[in-house]
C-alpha positions in Angstrom: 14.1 -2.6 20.0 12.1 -2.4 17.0 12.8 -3.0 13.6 11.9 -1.4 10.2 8.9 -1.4 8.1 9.1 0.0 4.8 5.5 0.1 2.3 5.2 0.2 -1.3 2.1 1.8 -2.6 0.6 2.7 -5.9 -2.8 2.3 -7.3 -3.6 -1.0 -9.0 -1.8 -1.7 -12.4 0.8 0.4 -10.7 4.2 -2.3 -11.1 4.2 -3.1 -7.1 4.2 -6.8 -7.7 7.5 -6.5 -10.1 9.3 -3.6 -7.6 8.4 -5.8 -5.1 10.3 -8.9 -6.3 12.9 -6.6 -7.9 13.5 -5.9 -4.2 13.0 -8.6 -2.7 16.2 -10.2 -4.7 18.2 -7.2 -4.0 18.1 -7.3 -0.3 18.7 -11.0 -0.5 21.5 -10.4 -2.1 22.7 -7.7 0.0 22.6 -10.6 2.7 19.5 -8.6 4.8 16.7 -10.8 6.6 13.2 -9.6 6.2 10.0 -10.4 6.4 7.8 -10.0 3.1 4.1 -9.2 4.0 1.1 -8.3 1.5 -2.0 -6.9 2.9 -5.2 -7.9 2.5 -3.9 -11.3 3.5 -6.9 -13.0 1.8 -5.7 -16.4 2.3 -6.0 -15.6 6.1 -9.4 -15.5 8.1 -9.4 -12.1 9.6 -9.6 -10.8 5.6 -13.3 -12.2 5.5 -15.1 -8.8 5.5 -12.4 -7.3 3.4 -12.9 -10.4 0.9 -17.1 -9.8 1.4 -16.5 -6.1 0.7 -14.3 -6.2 -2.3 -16.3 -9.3 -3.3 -19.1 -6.9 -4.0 -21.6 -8.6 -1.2 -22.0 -5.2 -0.1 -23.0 -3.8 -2.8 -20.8 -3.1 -5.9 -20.3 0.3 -5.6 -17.2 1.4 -3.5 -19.3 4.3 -2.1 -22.1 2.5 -0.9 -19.8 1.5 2.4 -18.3 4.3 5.0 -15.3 4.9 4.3 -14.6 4.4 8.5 -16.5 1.1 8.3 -14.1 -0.2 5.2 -11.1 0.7 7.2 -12.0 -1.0 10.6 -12.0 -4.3 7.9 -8.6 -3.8 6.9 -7.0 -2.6 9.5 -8.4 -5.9 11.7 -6.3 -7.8 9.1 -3.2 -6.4 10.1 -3.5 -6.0 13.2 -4.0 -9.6 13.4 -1.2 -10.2 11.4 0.8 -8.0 13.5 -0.1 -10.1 16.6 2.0 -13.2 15.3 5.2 -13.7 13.8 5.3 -11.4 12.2 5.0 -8.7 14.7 7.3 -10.5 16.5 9.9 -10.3 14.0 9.2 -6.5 13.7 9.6 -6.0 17.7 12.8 -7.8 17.3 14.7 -5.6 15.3 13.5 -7.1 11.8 12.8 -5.5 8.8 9.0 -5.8 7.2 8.7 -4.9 4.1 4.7 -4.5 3.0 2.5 -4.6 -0.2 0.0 -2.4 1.0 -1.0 -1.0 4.4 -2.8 1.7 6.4 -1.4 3.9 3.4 -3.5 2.0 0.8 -6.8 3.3 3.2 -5.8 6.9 2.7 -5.6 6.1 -0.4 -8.9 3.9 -1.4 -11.3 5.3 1.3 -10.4 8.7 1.4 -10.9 8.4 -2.3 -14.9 8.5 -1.4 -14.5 11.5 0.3 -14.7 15.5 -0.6 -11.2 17.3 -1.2 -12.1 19.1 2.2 -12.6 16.1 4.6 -9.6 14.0 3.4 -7.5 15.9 6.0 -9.7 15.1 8.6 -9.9 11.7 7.6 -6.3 10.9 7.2 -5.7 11.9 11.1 -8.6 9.5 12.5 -7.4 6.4 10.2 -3.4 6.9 11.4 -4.7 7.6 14.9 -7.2 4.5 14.6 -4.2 2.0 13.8 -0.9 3.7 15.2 -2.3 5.0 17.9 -5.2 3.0 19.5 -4.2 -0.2 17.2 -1.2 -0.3 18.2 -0.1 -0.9 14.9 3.7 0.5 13.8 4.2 3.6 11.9 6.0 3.6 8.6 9.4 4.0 8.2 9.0 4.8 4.7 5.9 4.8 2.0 7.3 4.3 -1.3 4.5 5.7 -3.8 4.8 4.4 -7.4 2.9 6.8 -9.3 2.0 5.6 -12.7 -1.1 8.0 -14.9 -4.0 5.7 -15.1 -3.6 5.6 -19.1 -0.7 3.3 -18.0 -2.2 1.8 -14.9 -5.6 0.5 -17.0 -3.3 -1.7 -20.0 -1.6 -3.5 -17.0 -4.2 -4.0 -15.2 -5.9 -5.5 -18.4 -3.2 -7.1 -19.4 -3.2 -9.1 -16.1 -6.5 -10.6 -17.3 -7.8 -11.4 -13.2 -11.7 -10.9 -12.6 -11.8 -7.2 -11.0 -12.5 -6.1 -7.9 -15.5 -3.6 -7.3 -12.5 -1.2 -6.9 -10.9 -2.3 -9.8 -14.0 -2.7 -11.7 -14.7 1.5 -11.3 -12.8 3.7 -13.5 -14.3 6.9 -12.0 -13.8 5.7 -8.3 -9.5 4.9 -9.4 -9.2 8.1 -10.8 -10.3 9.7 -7.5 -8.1 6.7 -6.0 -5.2 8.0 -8.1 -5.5 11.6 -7.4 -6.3 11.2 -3.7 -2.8 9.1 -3.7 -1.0 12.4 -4.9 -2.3 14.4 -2.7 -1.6 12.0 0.5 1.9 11.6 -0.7 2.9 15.0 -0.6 1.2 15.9 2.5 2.8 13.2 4.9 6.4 12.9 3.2 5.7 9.9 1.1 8.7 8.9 -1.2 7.3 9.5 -4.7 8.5 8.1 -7.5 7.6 8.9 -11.0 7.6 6.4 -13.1 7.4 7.7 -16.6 10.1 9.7 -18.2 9.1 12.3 -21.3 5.7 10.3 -21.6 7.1 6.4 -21.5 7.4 3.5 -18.7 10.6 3.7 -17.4 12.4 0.1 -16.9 11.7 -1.9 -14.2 14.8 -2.3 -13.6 15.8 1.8 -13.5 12.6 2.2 -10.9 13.8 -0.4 -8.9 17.5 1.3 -8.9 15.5 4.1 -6.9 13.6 2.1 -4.6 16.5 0.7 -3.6 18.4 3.6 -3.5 15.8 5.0 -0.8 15.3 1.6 1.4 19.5 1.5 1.9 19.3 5.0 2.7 17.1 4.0 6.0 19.6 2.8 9.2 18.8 -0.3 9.6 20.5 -0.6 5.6 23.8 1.9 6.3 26.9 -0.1 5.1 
C-alpha cells in the first residue's frame, strides 16, 4: 500500500510558500496526517552539489551545466530523502505533500534546452527518477502560474540574495514558458492566478488547491 504525493509548482515569486501553508492548515483541520516535504533540502547533506550549483561555484550562468548533470544533483536529494522516513511514511499509506520535485527539473533544466528537445528530455528525467530511481510518481502537480511581471515584485519584495537562477531574468522567462508547456503536456493541474489582470487572493487560490487535493481518494469524505 502506498500513499499519496501531491506537488505544488510555480516558478519563483510564484505564492508556493503561502499556498503551501494555506494548505497545510486546511488539511490539519480537516483532521488528515501528512508529511510536508520541500525539495532541495539544503539543510540536508545530499543537497551539497545542488547548494554548489545554485551557489554559482560552477559558474553563474544556469547554462554553463547540462541540463542531465543538474538533474542527477537533485534528483540524489530526493531520492535520499525518500530512503528515510519519509519514504516510509509514503509506502505506508501516507500522504506527502512537496514544495518542489522532479517537476521543478522539467521545469528549470528543460528551460536550457530548444523547444524541440524538451520532449525528449522530459521522458529521460521521469524515466531517470520513476523509473530507474525508484522514486514515486505524482499524484497530482499543482502549477501556480503567475506572469513574471508579478513573479519579479515578489520575488523582490522578499529581499533574499538570489540564486544564479533567480539572479537571470532571460533564463526565468524560458523557466516560465517551459513550465506552460510541461503543464499542459502531462496533465498538470493549472491554476491561473490572475483574474482580468490582478492577483487573485490568497485565500480564493487556495479555495482551488484545495478543491483539487480533496478531489484525490485518499481525501473522499
Amino acid at each position: 500500500m502506498v500513499g499519496k504525493l501531491i506537488v505544488i509548482e510555480g516558478i519563483d515569486g510564484s505564492g508556493k510558500s503561502t499556498q503551501l501553508d494555506l494548505l497545510k492548515a486546511k488539511l490539519g483541520q480537516a483532521g488528515e496526517l501528512f508529511r510536508y516535504q520541500r525539495f532541495p533540502r539544503y539543510d540536508d547533506p545530499s543537497s551539497i552539489l545542488v547548494r554548489m550549483y545554485l551557489g554559482g561555484e560552477f559558474g553563474n550562468d544556469p547554462c554553463a551545466t547540462n541540463p542531465y548533470t543538474a538533474s542527477a544533483y537533485f534528483a540524489v536529494d530526493r531520492a535520499a530523502a525518500f530512503a528515510g522516513e519519509l519514504g516510509s511514511f509514503y509506502r505506508s499509506g501516507g500522504t506527502v505533500l512537496c514544495d518542489r520535485y522532479t517537476t521543478s527539473n522539467a521545469i528549470y533544466q528543460a528551460a536550457k534546452m530548444k523547444a524541440d528537445e524538451l520532449e525528449e528530455f522530459a521522458q529521460w528525467l521521469f524515466d531517470f527518477e520513476y523509473n530507474r530511481m525508484g522514486l514515486p510518481r505524482p499524484d497530482a502537480v499543482i502549477f501556480l502560474d503567475v506572469p513574471e511581471e508579478i513573479t519579479l515584485r515578489l520575488r523582490t519584495e522578499r529581499g533574499n540574495a538570489p540564486d544564479i537562477h533567480e539572479a537571470d531574468q532571460v533564463f526565468l522567462h524560458n523557466s516560465a514558458e517551459t513550465a506552460r508547456f510541461m503543464a499542459n503536456k502531462y496533465g498538470w493541474k493549472r491554476i491561473e492566478c490572475t483574474l482580468n489582470g490582478k492577483l487573485r487572493t490568497p485565500e480564493d487560490i487556495s479555495e482551488e488547491i484545495f478543491y483539487i487535493v480533496n478531489s484525490l481518494k485518499n481525501f473522499e469524505r
